[in-house]
C-alpha positions as CSV (number, residue, x, y, z in Angstrom):
1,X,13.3,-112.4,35.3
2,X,9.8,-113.3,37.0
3,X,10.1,-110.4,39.4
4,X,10.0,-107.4,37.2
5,X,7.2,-109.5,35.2
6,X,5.1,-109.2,38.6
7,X,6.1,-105.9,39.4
8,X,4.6,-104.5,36.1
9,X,1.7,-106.4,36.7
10,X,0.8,-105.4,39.9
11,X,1.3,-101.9,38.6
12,X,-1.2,-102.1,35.8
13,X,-3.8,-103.6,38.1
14,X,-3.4,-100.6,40.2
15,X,-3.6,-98.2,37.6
16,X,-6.6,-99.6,36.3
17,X,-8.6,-99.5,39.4
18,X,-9.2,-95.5,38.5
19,X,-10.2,-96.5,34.6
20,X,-12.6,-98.7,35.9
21,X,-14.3,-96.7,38.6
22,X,-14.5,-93.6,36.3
23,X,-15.7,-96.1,33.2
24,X,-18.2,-96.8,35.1
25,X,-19.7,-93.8,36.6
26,X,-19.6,-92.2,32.7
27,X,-21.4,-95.2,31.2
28,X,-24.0,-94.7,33.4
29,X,-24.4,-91.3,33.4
30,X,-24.4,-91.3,29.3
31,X,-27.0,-94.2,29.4
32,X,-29.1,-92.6,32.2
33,X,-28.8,-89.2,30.2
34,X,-30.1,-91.1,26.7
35,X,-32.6,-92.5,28.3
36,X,-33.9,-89.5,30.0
37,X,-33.9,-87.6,26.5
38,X,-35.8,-90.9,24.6
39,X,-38.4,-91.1,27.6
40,X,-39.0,-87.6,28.9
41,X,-38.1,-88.7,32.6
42,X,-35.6,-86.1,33.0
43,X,-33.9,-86.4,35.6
44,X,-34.6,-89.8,37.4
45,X,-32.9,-92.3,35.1
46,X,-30.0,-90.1,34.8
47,X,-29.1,-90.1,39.1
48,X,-30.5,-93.5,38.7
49,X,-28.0,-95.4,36.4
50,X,-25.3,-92.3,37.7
51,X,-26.2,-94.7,41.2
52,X,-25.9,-97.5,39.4
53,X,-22.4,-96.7,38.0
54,X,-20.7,-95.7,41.3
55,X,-22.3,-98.7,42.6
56,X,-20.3,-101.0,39.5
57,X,-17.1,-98.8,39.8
58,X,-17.1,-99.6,43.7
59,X,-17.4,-103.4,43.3
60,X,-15.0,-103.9,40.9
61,X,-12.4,-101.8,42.6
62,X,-12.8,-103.9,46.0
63,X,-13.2,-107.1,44.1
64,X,-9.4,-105.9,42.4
65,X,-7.9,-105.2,45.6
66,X,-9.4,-108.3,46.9
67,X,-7.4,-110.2,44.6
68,X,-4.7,-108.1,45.1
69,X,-4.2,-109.4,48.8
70,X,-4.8,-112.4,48.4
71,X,-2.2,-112.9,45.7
72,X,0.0,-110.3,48.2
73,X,-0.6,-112.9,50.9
74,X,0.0,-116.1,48.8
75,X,3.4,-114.8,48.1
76,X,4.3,-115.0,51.6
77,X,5.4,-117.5,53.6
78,X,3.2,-118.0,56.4
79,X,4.3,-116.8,59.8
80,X,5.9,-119.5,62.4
81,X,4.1,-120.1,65.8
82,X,6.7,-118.0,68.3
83,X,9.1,-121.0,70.4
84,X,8.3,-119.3,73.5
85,X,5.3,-118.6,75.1
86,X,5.0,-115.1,76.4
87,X,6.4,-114.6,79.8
88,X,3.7,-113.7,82.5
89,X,3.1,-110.4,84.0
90,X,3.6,-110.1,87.8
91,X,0.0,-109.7,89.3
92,X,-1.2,-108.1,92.7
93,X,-1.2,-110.6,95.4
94,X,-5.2,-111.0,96.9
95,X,-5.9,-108.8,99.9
96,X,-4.5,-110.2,102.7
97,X,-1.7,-111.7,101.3
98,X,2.1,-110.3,101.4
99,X,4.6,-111.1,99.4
100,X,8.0,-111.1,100.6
């Protein structure tokens, strides 16, 4: 019953990669907007904190699919060494040299 657990799981961590990112680009560009109107700077803070947002939204969506492959990875076994080593290519004998 652990595997549709973890299946739902990673489903709500994707979907809440787009909440996050648009979260954040609206909190800033409310706060950058209020403080515009309470200091007369109109429009610096505004594309400021707007910056600031996208800047948030971005870092928490890479540092979700961070953990996202590296709990994708864990889940893995680790990949075995192959038994053989790979067979060698037939190379150009040096001038002067024939082969027969």
């Amino acid at each position: 019953m652990a595997e549709p657990d973890n299946r739902f799981q990673k489903y709500l961590r994707f979907s809440s990669m787009g909440l996050e990112l648009g979260l954040s680009v609206i909190v800033g560009l409310v706060v950058g907007q209020w403080l515009d109107a309470k200091l007369g700077t109109s429009p610096w803070l505004l594309l400021l904190f707007l910056i600031f947002g996208m800047v948030a939204g971005f870092r928490s969506v890479f540092r979700l699919l961070k953990k996202l492959q590296e709990d994708q990875r864990g889940s893995k076994p680790p990949e075995a060494p192959p038994d053989e080593p790979p067979a060698k290519t037939p190379t150009a004998p040096p001038p002067g040299e024939r082969r027969p």
